[in-house]
Biotite code that builds the C-alpha atoms (Angstrom):
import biotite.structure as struc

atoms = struc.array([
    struc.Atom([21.170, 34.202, -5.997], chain_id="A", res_id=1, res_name="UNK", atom_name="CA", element="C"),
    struc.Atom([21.130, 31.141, -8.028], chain_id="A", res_id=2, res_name="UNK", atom_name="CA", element="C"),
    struc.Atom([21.308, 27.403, -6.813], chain_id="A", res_id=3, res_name="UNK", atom_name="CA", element="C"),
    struc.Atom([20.853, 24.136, -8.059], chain_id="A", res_id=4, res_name="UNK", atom_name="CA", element="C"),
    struc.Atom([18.772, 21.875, -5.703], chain_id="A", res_id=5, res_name="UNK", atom_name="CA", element="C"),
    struc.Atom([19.974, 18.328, -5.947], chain_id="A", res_id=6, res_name="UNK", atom_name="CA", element="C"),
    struc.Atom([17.014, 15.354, -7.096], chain_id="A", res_id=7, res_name="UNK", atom_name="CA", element="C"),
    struc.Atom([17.136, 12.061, -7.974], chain_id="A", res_id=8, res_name="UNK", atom_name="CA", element="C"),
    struc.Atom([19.202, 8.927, -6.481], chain_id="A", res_id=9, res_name="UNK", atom_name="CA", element="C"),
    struc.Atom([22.160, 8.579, -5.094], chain_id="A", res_id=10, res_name="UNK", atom_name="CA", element="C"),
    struc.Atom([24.438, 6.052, -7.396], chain_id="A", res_id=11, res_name="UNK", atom_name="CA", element="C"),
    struc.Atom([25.039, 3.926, -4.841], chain_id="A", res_id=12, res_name="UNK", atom_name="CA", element="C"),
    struc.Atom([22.504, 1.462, -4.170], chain_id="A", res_id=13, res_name="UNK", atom_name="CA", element="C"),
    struc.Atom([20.098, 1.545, -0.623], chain_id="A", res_id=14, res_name="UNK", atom_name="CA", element="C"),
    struc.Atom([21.333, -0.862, 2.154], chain_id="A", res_id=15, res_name="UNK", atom_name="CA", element="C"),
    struc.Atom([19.095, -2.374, 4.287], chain_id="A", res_id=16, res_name="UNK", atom_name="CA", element="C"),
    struc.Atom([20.093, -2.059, 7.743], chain_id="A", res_id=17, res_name="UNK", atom_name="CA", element="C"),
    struc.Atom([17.353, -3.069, 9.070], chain_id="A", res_id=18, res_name="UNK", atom_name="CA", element="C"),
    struc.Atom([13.931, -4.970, 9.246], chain_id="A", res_id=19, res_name="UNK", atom_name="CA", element="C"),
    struc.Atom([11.151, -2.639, 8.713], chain_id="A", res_id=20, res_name="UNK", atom_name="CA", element="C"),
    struc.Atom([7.808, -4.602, 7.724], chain_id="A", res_id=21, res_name="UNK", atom_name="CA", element="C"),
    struc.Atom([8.589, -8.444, 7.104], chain_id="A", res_id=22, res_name="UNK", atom_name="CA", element="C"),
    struc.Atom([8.840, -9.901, 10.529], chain_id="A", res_id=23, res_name="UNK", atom_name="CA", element="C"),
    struc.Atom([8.417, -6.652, 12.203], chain_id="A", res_id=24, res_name="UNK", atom_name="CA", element="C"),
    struc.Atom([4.403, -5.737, 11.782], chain_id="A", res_id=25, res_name="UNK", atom_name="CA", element="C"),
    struc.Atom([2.515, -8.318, 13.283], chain_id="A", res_id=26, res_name="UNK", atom_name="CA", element="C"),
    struc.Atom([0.915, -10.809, 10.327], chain_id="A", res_id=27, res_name="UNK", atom_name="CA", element="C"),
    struc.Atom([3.562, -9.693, 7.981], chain_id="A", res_id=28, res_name="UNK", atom_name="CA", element="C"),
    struc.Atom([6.214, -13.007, 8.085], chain_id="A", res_id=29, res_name="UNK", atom_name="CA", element="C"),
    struc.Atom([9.638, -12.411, 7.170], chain_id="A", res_id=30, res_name="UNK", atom_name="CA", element="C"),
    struc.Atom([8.778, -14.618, 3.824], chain_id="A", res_id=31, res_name="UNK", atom_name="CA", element="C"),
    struc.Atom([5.992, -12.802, 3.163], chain_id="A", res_id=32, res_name="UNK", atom_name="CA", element="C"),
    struc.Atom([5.901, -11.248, -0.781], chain_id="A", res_id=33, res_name="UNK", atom_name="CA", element="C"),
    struc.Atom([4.461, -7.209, -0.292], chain_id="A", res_id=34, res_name="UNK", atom_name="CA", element="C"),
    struc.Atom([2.652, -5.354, -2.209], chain_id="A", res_id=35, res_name="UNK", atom_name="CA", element="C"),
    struc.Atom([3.407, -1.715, -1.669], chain_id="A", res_id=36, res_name="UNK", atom_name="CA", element="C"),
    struc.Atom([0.261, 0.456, -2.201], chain_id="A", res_id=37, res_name="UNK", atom_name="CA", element="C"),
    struc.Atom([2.066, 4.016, -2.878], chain_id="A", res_id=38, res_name="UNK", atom_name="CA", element="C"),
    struc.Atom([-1.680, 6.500, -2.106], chain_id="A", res_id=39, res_name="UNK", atom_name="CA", element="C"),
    struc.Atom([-3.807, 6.720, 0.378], chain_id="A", res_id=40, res_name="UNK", atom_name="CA", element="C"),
    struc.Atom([-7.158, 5.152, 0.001], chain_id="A", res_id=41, res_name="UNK", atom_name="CA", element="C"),
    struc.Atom([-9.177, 7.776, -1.338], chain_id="A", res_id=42, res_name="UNK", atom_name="CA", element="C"),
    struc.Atom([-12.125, 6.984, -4.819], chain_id="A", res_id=43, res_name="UNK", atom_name="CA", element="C"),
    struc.Atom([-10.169, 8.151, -7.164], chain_id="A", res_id=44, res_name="UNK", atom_name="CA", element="C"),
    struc.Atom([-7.339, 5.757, -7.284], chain_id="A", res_id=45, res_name="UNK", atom_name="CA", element="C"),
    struc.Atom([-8.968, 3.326, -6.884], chain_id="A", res_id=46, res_name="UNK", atom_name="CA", element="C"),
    struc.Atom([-7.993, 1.059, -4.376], chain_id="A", res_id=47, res_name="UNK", atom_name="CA", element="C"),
    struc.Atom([-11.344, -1.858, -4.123], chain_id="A", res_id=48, res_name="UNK", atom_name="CA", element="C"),
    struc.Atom([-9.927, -2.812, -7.876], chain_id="A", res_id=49, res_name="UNK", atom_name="CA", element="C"),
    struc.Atom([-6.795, -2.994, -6.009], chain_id="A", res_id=50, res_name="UNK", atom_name="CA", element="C"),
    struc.Atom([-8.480, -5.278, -2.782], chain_id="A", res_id=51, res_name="UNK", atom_name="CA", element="C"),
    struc.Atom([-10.210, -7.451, -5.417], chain_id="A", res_id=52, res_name="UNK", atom_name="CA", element="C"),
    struc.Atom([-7.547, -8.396, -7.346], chain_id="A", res_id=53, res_name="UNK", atom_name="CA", element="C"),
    struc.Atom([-5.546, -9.197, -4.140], chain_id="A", res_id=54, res_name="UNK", atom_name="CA", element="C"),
    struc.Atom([-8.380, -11.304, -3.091], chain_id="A", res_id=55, res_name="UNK", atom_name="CA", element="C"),
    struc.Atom([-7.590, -13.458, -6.284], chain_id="A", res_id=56, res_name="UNK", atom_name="CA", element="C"),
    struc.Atom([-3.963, -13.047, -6.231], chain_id="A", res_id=57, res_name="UNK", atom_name="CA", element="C"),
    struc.Atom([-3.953, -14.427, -2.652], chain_id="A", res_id=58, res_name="UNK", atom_name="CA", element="C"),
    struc.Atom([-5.636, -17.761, -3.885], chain_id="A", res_id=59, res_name="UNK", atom_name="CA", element="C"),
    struc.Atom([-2.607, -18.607, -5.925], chain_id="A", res_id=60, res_name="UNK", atom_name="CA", element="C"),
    struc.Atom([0.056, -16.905, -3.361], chain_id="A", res_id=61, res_name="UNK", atom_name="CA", element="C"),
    struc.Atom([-1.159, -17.045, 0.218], chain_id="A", res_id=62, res_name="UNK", atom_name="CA", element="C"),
    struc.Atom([2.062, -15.221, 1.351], chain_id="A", res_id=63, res_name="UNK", atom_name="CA", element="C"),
    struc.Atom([1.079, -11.988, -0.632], chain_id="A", res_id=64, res_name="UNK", atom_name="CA", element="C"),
    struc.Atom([0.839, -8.958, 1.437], chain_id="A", res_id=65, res_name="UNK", atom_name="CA", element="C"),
    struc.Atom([-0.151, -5.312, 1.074], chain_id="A", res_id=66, res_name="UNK", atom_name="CA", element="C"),
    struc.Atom([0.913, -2.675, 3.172], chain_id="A", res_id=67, res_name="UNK", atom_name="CA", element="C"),
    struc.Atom([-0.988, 0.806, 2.366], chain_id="A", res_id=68, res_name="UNK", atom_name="CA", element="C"),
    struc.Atom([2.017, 3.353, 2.941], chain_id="A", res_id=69, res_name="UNK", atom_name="CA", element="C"),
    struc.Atom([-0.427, 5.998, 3.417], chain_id="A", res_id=70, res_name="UNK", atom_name="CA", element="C"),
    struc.Atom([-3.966, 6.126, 5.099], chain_id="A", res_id=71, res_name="UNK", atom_name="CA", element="C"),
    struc.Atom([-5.142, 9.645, 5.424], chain_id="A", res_id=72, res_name="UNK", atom_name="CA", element="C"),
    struc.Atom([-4.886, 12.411, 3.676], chain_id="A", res_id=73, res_name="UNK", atom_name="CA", element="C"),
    struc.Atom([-2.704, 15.522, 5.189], chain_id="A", res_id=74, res_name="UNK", atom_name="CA", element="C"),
    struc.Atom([-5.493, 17.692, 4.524], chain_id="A", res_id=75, res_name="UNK", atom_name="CA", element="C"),
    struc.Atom([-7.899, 17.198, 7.473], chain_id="A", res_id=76, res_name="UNK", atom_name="CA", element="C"),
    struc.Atom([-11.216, 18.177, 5.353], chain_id="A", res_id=77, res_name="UNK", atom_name="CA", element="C"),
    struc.Atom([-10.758, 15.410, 2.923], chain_id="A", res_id=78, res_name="UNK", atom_name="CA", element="C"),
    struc.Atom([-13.364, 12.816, 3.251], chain_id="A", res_id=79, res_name="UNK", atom_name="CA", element="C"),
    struc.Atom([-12.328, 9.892, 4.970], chain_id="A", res_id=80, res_name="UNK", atom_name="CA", element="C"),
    struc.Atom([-12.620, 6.507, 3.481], chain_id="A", res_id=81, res_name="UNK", atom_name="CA", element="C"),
    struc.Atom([-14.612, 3.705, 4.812], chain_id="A", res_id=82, res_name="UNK", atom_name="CA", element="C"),
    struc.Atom([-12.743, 1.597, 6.580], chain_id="A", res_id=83, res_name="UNK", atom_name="CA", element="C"),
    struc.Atom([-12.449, -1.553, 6.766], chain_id="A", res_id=84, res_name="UNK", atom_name="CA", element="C"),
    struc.Atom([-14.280, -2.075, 3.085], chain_id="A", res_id=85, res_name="UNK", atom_name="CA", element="C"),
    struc.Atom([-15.653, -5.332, 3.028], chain_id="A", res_id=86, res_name="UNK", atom_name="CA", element="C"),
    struc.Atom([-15.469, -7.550, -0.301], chain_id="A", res_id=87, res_name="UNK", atom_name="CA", element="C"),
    struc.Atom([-19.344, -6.884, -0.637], chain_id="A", res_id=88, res_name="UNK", atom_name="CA", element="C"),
    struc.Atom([-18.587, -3.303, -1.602], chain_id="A", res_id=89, res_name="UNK", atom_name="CA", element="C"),
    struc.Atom([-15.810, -4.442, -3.984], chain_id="A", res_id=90, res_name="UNK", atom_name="CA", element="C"),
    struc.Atom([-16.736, -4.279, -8.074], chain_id="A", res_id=91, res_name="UNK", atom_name="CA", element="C"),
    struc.Atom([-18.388, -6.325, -9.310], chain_id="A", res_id=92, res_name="UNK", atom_name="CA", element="C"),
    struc.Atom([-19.621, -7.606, -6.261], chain_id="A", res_id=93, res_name="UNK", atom_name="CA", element="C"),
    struc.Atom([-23.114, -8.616, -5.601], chain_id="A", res_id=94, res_name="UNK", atom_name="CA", element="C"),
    struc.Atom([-24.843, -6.590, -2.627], chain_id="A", res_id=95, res_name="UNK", atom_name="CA", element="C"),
])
């Protein structure tokens, strides 16, 4: 037997029914701007580059936000990540 498996969008558009992270999660205003961080927080993608460009970011736009949509990995022998990292550990930091 042969199938086709549907992928992709819909055409129509999403609708937001709903609040879900600006004014819902506490410190996360309903003006807020997010940043959506699509990985976990795992070495190889990188995410201090990530932090310390926030850091500067957030100088210039104090209501930027970044919400990490995923924190650990579904395997449970993956290393975890330090958490929280501080901005002592980010590059180019001095220790």
């Amino acid at each position: 037997m042969i199938d086709v498996v549907p992928s992709g969008l819909p055409d129509d558009p999403p609708v937001r029914d709903r609040p879900v992270l600006r004014g819902v999660v506490p410190g996360i205003a309903a003006s807020d701007k997010l940043l959506l961080w699509g990985g976990g927080i795992y070495n190889w993608l990188d995410p201090l580059t990530l932090l310390g460009a926030l850091d500067r970011l957030h100088h210039r736009l104090p209501e930027v936000r970044l919400c990490f949509l995923g924190l650990s990995h579904p395997a449970p022998t993956c290393r975890r990540w330090p958490w929280p990292p501080g901005p002592s550990s980010w590059p180019g930091a001095s220790a």
